[in-house]
LOROTI-548267 format. One line per field, with one value per residue (C-alpha): residue in one letter; chain; y, x, z; residue number from 1. Coordinates in steps of 0.05 Angstrom, whole numbers, plus 5000, padded with zeros to 4 digits. Example, Ala and Ser with C-alpha at 12.3 -4.5 7.8 and 13.67 -1.06 7.14 Angstrom:
% LOROTI-548267
residu	(A | S)
chaine	(A | A)
c2	(4910 | 4979)
c1	(5246 | 5273)
c3	(5156 | 5143)
num	(1 | 2)
This chain:
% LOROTI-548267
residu	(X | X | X | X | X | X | X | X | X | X | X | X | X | X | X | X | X | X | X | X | X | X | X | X | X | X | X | X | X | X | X | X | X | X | X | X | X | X | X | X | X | X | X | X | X | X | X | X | X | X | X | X | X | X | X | X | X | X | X | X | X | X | X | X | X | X | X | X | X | X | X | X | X | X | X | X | X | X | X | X | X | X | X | X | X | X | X | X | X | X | X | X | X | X | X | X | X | X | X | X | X | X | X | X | X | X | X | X | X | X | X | X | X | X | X | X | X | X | X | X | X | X | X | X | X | X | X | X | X | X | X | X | X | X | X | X | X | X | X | X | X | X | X | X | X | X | X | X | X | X | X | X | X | X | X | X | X | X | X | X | X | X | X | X | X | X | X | X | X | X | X | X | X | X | X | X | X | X | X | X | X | X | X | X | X | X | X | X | X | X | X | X | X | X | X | X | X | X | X | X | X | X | X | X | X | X | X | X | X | X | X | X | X | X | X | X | X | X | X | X | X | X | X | X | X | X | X | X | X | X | X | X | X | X | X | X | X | X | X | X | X | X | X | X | X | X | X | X | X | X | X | X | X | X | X | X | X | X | X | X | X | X | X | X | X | X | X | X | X | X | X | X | X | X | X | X | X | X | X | X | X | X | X | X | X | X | X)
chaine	(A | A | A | A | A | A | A | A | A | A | A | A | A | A | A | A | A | A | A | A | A | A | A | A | A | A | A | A | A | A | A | A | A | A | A | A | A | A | A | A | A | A | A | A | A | A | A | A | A | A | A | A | A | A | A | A | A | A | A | A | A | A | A | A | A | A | A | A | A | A | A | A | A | A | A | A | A | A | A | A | A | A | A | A | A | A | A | A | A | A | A | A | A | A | A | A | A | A | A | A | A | A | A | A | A | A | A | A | A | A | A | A | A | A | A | A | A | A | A | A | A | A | A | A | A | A | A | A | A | A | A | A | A | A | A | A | A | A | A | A | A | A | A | A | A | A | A | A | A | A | A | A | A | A | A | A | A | A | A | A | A | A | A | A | A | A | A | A | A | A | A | A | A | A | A | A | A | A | A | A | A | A | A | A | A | A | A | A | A | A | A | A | A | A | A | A | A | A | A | A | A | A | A | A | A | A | A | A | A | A | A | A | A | A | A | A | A | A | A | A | A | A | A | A | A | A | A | A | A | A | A | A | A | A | A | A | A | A | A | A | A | A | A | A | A | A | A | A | A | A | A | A | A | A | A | A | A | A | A | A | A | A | A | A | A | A | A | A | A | A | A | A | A | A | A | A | A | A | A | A | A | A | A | A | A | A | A)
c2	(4641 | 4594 | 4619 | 4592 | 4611 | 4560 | 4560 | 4500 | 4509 | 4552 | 4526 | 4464 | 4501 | 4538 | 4469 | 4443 | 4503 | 4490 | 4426 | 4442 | 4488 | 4556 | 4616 | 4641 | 4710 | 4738 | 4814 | 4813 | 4874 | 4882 | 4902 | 4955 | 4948 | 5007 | 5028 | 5019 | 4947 | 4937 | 4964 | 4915 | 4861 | 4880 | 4886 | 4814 | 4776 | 4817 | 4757 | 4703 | 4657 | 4639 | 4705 | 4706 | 4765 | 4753 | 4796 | 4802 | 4858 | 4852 | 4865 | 4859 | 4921 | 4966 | 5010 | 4996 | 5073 | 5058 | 5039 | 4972 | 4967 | 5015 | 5003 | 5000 | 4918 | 4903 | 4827 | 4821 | 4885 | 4857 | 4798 | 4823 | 4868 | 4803 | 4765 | 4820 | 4833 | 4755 | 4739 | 4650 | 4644 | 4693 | 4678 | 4706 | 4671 | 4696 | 4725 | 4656 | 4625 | 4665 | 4677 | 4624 | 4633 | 4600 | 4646 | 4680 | 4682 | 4750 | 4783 | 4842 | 4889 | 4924 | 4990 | 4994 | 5010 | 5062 | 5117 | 5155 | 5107 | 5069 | 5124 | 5144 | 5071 | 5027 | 4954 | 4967 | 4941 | 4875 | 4871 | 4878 | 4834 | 4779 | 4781 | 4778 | 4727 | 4676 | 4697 | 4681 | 4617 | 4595 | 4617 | 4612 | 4655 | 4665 | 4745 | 4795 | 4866 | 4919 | 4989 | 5050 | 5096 | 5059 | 5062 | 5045 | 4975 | 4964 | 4981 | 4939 | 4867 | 4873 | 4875 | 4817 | 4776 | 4789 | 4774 | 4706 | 4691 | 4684 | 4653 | 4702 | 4766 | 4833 | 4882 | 4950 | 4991 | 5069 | 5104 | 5111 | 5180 | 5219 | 5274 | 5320 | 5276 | 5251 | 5182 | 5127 | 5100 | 5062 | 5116 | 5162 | 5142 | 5176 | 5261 | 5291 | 5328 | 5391 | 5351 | 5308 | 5372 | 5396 | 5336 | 5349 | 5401 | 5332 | 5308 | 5390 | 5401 | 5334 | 5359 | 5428 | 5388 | 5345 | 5410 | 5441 | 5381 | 5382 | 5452 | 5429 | 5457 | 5432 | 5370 | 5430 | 5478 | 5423 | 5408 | 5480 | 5491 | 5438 | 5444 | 5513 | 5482 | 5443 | 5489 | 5510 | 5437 | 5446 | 5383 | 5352 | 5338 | 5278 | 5284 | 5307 | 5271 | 5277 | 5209 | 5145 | 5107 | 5047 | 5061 | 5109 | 5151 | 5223 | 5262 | 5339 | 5342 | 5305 | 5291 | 5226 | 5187 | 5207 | 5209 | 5257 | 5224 | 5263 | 5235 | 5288 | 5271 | 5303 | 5299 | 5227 | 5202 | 5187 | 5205 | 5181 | 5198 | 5209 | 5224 | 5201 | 5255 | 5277 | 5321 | 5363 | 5330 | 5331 | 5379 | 5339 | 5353 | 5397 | 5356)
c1	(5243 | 5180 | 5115 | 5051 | 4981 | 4932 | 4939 | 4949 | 5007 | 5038 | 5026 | 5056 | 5123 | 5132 | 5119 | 5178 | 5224 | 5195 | 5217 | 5295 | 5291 | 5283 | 5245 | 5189 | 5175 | 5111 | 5113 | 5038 | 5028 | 4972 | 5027 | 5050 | 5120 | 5159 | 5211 | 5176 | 5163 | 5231 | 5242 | 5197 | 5232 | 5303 | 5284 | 5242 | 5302 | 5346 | 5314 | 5282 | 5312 | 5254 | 5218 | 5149 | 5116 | 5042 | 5007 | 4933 | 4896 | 4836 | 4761 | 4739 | 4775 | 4753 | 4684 | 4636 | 4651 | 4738 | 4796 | 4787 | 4771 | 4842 | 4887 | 4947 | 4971 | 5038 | 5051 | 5106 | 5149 | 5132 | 5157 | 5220 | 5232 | 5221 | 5269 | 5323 | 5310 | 5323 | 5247 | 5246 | 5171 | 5115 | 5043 | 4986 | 4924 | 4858 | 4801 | 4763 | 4817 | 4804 | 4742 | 4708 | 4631 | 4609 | 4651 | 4613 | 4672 | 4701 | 4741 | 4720 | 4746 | 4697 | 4736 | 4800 | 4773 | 4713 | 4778 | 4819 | 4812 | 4749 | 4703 | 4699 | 4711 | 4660 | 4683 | 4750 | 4790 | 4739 | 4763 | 4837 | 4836 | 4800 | 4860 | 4910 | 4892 | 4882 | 4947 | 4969 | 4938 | 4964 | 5034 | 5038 | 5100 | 5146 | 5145 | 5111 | 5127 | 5080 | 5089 | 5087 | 5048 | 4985 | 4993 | 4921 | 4927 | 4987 | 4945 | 4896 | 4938 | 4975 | 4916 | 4887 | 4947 | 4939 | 4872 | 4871 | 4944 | 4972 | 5046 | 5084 | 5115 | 5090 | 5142 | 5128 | 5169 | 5186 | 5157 | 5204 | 5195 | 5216 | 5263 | 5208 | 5174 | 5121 | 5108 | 5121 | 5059 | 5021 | 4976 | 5018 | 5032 | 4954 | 4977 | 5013 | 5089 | 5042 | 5009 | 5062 | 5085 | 5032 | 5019 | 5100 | 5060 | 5033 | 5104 | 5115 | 5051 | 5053 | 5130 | 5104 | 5050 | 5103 | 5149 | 5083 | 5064 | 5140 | 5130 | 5061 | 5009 | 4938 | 4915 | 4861 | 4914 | 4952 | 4905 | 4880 | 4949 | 4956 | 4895 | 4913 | 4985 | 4946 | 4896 | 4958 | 4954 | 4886 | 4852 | 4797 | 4815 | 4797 | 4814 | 4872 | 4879 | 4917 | 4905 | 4937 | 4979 | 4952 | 4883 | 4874 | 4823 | 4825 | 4863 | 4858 | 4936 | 4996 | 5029 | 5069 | 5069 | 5024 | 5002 | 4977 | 4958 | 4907 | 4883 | 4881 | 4850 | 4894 | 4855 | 4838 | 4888 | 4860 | 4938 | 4945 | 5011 | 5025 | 5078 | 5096 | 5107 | 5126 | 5092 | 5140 | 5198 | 5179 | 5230 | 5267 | 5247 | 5296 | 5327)
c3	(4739 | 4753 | 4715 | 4750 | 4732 | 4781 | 4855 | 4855 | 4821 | 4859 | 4917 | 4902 | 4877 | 4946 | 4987 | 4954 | 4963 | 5033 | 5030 | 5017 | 5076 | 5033 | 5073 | 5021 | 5027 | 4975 | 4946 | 4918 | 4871 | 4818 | 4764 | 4730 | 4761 | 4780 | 4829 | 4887 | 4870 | 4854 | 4924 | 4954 | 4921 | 4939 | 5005 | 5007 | 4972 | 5034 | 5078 | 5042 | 4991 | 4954 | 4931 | 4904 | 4871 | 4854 | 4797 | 4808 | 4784 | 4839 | 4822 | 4893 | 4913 | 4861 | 4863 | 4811 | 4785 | 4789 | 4743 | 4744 | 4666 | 4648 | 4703 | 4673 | 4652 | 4618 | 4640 | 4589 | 4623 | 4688 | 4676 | 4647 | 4716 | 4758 | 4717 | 4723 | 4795 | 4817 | 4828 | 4842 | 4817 | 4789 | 4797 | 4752 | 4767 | 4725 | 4761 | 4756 | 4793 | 4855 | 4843 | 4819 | 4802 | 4872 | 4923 | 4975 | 5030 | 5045 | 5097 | 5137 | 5194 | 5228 | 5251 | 5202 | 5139 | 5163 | 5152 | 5106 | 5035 | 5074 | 5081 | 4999 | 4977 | 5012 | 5010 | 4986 | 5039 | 5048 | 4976 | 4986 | 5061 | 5024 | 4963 | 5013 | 5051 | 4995 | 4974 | 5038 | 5045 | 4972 | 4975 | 5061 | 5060 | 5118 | 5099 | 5057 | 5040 | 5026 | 5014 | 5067 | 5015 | 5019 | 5101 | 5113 | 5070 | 5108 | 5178 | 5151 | 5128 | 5194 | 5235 | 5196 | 5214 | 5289 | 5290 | 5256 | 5283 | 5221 | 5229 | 5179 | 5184 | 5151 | 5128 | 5114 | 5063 | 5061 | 4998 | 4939 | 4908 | 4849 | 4843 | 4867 | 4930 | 4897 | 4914 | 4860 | 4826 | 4783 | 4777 | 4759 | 4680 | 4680 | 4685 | 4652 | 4657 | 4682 | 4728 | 4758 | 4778 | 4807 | 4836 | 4876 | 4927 | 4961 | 4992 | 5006 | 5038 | 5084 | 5103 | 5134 | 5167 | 5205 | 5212 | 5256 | 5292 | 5312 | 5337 | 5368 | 5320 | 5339 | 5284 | 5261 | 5235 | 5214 | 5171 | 5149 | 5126 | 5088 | 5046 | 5035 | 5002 | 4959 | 4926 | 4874 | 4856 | 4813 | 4848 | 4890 | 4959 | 4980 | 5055 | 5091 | 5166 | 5227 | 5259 | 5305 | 5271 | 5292 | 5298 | 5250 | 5291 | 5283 | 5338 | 5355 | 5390 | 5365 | 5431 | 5413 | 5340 | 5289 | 5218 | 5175 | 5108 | 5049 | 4978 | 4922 | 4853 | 4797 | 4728 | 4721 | 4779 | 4851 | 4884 | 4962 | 5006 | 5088 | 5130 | 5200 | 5246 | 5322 | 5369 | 5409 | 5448 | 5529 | 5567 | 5611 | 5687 | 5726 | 5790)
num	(1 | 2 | 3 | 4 | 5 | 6 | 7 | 8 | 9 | 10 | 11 | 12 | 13 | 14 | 15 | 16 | 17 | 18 | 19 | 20 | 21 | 22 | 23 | 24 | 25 | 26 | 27 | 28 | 29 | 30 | 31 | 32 | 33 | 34 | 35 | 36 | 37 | 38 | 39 | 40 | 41 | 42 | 43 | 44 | 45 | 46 | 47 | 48 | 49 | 50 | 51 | 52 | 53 | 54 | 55 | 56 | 57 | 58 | 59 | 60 | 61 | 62 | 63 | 64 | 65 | 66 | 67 | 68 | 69 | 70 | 71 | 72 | 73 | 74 | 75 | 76 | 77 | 78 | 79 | 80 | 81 | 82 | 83 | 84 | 85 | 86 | 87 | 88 | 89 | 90 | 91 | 92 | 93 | 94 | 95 | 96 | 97 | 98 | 99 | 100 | 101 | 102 | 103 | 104 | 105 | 106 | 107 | 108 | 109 | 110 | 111 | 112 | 113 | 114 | 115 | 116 | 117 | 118 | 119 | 120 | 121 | 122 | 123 | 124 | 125 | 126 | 127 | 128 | 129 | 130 | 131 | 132 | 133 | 134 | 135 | 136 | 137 | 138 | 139 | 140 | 141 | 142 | 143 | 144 | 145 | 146 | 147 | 148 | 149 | 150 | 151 | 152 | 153 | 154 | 155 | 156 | 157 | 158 | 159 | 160 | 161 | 162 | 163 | 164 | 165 | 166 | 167 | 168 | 169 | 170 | 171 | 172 | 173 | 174 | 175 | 176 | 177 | 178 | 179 | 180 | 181 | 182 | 183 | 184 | 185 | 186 | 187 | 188 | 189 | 190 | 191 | 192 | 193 | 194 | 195 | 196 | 197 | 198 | 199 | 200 | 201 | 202 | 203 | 204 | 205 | 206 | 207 | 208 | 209 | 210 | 211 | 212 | 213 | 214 | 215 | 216 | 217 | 218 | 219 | 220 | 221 | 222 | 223 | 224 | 225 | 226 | 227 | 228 | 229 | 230 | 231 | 232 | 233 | 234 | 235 | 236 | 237 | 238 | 239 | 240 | 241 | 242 | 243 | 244 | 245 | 246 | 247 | 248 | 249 | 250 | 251 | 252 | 253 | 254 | 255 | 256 | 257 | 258 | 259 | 260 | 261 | 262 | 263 | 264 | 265 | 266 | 267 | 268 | 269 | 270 | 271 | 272 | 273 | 274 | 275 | 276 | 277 | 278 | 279 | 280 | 281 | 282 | 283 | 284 | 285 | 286 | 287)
């Protein structure tokens, strides 16, 4: 497994992987591998045959009241799970290498980000698009894989690509999950055993949101019911939407595809999760 540290660097090892006809496909993560990383890598190596997992623990996408400082870092274990999971090269640049002390150029979407995450984390998605991209640019994979449990980011980096018609494609993920539906994260090493199990009436709260919608339940009680699941739980609701998937803009009736998708902060963990769901299926027209 390749180590690389300056974008130059890396860049220059996925040219010549390029160069013997390999298909680079790019998992970024900020570290603290777990499962659902390992997921995203399986399912990267599935069709590329150089695989690229960039570690970046990224100050632009972080509030000047967030984690930044204690989110969790453990280079040495991730490197061991890359290793074992058939990763071709591993880049770790240093803050100063993607941010050097001149940079004023960011990336901004002018309707994506002002929902769900956007609306409580002002610049957090400029901070994320901007990461992305120069990952893009410095790697230029064929693919990336992100996650389904951050669906907004997802929204977000997809959009991006149409938009500036990047030539790659964007994969998104399902959610792995523990034993009791809470989604895998790097957050969650923060609560504790009685928390994480609080924490469990997330998934069960978001599956009797899509069990309504299926039934056609208006968004409102949707959401009513919901928070009213989630009260047991002990924490701050963020927000709990029912929204477009695409769009993300808040809908009253769930006639086609939808989304709900709520943030919840347990103790010192900000915890997000969302489900896809269904509004009734049409009767079919008598003859």
């Amino acid at each position: 497994m390749i180590s690389a540290v300056s974008p130059k660097a890396a860049a220059r090892v996925c040219d010549a992987a390029r160069s013997r006809g390999k298909t680079i496909g790019l998992v970024p993560t900020m570290g603290a591998l777990h499962e659902g990383h390992i997921k995203l890598i399986s399912e990267c190596r599935k069709q590329c045959s150089f695989l690229v997992v960039s570690i970046f623990v990224n100050p632009a996408q972080f509030g000047p009241k967030e984690d930044f400082a204690s989110y969790p870092r453990n280079l040495k274990k991730d490197l061991r799970i890359c290793r074992e999971n058939g990763v071709d090269m591993v880049f770790t640049p240093s803050v100063k290498d993607m941010y050097p002390p001149d940079f004023e150029t960011f990336i901004e979407l002018e309707k994506l980000p002002g929902h769900l995450c956007g609306l409580k984390r002002p610049g957090h998605f400029r901070g994320v698009a901007t990461v992305v991209l120069k990952l893009f640019n410095i790697i230029n994979p064929d693919m990336a894989v992100f996650g389904k449990k951050d669906y907004q980011q997802l929204t977000v980096i997809k959009k991006m690509a149409r938009d500036l018609n990047l030539r790659l494609r964007i994969k998104g993920v399902e959610t792995v999950r523990t034993g009791s539906g809470l989604a895998v994260s790097s957050r969650n090493r923060y609560l504790s055993a009685d928390e994480l199990r609080r924490a469990a009436l997330l998934r069960k709260s978001l599956e009797e949101g899509r069990l309504m919608a299926s039934r056609g339940a208006a968004a409102a009680d949707i959401k009513k019911r919901i928070r009213e699941m989630l009260m047991p739980a002990g924490g701050k609701i963020d927000y709990v939407y029912v929204c477009d998937r695409e769009s993300l803009e808040d809908i009253k009736e769930v006639k086609g595809k939808a989304l709900i998708a709520l943030a919840v902060k347990i103790c010192p963990a900000r915890l997000i999760d969302n489900i896809e769901i269904q509004g009734p299926a049409r009767s079919a027209s008598k003859k």
